[in-house]
Legacy VTK file of the C-alpha trace (Angstrom):
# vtk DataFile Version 3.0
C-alpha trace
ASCII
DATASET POLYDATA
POINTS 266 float
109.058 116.463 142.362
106.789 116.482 145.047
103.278 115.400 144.184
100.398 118.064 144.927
97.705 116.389 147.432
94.013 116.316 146.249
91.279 117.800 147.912
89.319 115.047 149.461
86.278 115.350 147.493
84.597 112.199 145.429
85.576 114.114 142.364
89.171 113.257 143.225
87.882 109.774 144.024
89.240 106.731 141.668
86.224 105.169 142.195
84.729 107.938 140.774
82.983 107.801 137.337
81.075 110.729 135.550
77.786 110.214 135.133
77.872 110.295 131.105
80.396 110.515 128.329
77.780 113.107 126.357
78.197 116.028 128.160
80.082 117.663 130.421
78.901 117.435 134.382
79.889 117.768 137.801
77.693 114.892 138.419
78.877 110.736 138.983
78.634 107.577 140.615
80.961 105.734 142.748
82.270 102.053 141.767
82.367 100.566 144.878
78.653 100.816 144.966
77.697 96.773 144.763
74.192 97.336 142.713
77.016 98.614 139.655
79.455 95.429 139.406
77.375 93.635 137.043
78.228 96.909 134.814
81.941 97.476 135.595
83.149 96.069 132.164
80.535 97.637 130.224
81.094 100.943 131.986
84.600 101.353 132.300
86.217 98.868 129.027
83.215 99.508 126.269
81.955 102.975 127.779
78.471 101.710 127.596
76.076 103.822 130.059
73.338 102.376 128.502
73.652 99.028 130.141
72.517 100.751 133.256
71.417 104.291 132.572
68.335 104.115 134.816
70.315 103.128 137.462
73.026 105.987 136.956
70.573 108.599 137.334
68.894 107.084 140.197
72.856 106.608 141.995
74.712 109.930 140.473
75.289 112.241 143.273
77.379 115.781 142.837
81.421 115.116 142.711
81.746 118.249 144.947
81.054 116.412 148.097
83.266 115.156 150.987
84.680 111.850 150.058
83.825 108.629 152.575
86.529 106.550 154.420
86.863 104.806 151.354
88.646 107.510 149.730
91.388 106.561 146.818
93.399 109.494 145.173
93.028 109.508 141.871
96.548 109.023 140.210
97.552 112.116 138.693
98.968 112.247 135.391
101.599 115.209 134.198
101.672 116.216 130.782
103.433 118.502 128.369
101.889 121.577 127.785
103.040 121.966 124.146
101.812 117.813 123.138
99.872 118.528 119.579
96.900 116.733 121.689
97.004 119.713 124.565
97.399 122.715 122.221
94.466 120.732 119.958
92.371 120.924 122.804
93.412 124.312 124.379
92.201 125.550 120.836
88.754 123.880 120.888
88.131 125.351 124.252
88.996 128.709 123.145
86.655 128.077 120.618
83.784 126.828 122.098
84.011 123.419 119.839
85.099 121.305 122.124
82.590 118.193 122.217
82.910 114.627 122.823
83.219 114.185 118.850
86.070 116.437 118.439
87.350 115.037 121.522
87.495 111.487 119.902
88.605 112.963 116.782
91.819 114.970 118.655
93.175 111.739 120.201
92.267 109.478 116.816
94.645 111.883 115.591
97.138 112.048 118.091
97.309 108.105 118.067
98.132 108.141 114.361
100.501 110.471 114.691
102.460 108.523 117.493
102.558 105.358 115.170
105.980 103.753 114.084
104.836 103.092 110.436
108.483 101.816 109.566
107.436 99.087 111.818
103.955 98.604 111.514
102.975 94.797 110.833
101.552 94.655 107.021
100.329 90.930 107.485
96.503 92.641 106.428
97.702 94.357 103.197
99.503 91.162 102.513
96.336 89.092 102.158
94.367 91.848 100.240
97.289 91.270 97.671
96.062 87.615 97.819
92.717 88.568 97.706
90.754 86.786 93.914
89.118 90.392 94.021
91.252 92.896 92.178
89.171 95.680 94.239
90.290 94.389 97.326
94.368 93.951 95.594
94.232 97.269 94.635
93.148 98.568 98.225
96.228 96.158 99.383
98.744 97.889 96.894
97.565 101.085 97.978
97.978 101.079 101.582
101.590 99.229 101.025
102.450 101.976 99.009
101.715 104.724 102.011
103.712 102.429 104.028
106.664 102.432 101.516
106.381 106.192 101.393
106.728 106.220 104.914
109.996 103.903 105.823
108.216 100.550 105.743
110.786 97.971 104.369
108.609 95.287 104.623
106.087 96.853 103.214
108.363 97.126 100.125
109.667 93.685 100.292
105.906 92.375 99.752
104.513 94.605 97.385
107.758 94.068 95.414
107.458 90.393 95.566
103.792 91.011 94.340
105.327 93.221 91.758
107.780 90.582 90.218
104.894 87.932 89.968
102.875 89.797 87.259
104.176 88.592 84.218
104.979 90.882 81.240
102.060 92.818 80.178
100.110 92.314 77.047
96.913 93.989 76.686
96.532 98.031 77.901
94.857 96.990 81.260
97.636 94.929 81.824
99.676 97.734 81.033
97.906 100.244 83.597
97.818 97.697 86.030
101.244 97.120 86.178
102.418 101.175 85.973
99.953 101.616 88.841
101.825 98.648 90.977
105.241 100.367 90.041
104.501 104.048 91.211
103.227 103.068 94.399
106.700 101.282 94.819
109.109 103.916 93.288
110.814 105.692 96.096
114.351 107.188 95.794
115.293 104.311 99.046
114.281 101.490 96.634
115.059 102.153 93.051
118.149 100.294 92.929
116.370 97.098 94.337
113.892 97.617 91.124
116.045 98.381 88.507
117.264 94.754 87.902
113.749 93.902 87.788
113.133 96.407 84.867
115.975 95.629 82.948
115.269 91.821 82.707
111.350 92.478 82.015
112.905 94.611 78.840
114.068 91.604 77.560
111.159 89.902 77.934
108.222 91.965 77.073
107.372 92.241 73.162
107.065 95.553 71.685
104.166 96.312 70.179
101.189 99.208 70.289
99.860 97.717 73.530
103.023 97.836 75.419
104.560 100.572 74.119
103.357 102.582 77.296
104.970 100.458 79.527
108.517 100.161 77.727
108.354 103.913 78.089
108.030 104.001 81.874
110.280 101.362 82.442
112.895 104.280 80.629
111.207 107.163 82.313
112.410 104.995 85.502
115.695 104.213 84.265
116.380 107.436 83.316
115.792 108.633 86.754
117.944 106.132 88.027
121.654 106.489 89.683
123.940 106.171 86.213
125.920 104.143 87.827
123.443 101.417 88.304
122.226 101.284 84.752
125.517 101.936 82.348
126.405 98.521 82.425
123.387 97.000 81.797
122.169 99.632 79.392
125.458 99.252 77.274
125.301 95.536 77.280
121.671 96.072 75.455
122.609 98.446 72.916
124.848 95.996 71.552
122.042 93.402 71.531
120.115 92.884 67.853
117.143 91.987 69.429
116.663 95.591 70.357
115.239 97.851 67.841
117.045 100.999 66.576
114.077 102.871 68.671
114.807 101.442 71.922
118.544 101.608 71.092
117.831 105.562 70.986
115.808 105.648 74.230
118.435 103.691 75.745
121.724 106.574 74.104
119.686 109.472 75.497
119.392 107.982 78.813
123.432 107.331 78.753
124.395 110.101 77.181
122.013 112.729 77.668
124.253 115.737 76.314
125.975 113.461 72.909
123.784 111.959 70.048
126.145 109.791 67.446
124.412 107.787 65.096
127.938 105.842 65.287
127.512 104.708 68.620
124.815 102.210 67.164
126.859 100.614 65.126
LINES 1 267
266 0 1 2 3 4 5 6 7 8 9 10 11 12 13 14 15 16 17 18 19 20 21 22 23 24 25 26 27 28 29 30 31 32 33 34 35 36 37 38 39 40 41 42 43 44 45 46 47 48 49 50 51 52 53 54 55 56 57 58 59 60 61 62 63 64 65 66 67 68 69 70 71 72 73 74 75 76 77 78 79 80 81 82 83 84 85 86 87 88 89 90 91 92 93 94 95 96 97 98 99 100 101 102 103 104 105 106 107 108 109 110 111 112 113 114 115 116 117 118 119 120 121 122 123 124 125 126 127 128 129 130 131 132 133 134 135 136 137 138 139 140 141 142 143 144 145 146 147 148 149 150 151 152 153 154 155 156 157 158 159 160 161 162 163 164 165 166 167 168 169 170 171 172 173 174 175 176 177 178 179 180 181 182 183 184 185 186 187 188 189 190 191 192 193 194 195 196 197 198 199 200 201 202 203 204 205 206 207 208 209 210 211 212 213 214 215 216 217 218 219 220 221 222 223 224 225 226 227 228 229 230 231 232 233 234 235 236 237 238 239 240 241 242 243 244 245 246 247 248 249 250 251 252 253 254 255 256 257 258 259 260 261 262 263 264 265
């Protein structure tokens, strides 16, 4: 494809900057000028006019005019027409909303969108989880969870490794803490990977008021679980004494959902 060729204006100019980042204008200065290259890094890296503002509006001259001998194309960029980011900002223009906020705010969002979160490092929600604040572990178990929602196996693999370190709940925080840690790792992609998990911490946990609420999501979960993956382990139970005729009904219902026999516990 043969590249269009630029009027030879200093608007066209890649040593051309616009003379602020507030507002739209035709006005600029030029970046070979010597009195600016104590300002190049603020200016171009950190946009920071205010470094030299007095100076830009003593420099800034109208883009419009013929470019010098020093003239350098500016390197044109082609870009799809139906981008989220383009149609965004088609639709502020049409508007009238279109303002360096909403400009920020259109390619924030277009940035997020183009991130791989099945990939995205989780080293920072890693030591929140480490964190002696349980504010700051919560925030940690919460983004992970997003992340797990959204294809991040290592995401999983910590918060799961976090998970298994609790040890059985006792008292009703503990309780909420830990039902809160397991729904933010439940996703249909990792509930075979918990299920072992569950089924050992049912043979550990006493049953009592207090944890009654979390025996019964630990069997919500089973329940919602591939049979497959839980006959065994649920059969092997019911035949255990230390299991209470209760349990030993929550665990028939799950395995047989459409057959009740009192004889089955026997």
């Amino acid at each position: 494809m043969n590249k269009e060729k630029l009027e030879r204006i200093c608007f066209n100019c890649n040593q051309f900057l616009t003379a602020s980042m507030e507002e739209a204008t035709e006005f600029g200065i030029c970046l070979n000028d010597k009195d600016f290259e104590p300002f190049i890094e603020e200016l171009l890296e950190k946009s920071n006019y205010s470094s030299c503002q007095e100076l830009i509006n003593s420099k800034k001259f109208l883009g419009e005019q013929e470019a010098c001998e020093d003239f350098e194309e500016i390197e044109s960029i082609e870009i799809d027409d139906a981008t989220p980011l383009v149609q965004e900002l088609k639709r502020l223009c049409a508007s009238g909303d279109l303002t360096p906020e909403s400009l920020k705010a259109a390619i924030l969002e277009e940035k997020i969108r183009n991130i791989d979160w099945k990939t995205t490092p989780v080293d920072q929600y890693v030591r929140q989880l480490k964190s002696p604040k349980i504010e700051e572990q919560k925030a940690g178990i919460s983004s992970l969870g997003g992340m797990i929602a959204l294809g991040n196996k290592e995401a999983f693999k910590e918060l799961f490794n976090y998970f298994t370190q609790i040890p059985p709940p006792k008292t009703v925080e503990e309780v909420h803490f830990k039902k809160e840690v397991l729904r933010h790792l439940e996703s249909d992609n990792t509930k075979q990977q918990i299920i072992p998990y569950l089924i050992d911490e049912l043979y550990k946990i006493p049953s009592k008021n207090t944890t009654r609420q979390w025996i019964s999501d630990i069997f919500r979960f089973l329940e919602h679980s591939p049979n497959e993956k839980i006959r065994e382990p649920l059969e092997k139970m019911l035949k255990d004494k230390r299991f209470s005729y209760r349990l030993k009904k929550k665990m028939k219902n799950i395995l047989y959902p459409n057959y009740f026999s009192d004889e089955l516990l026997a």
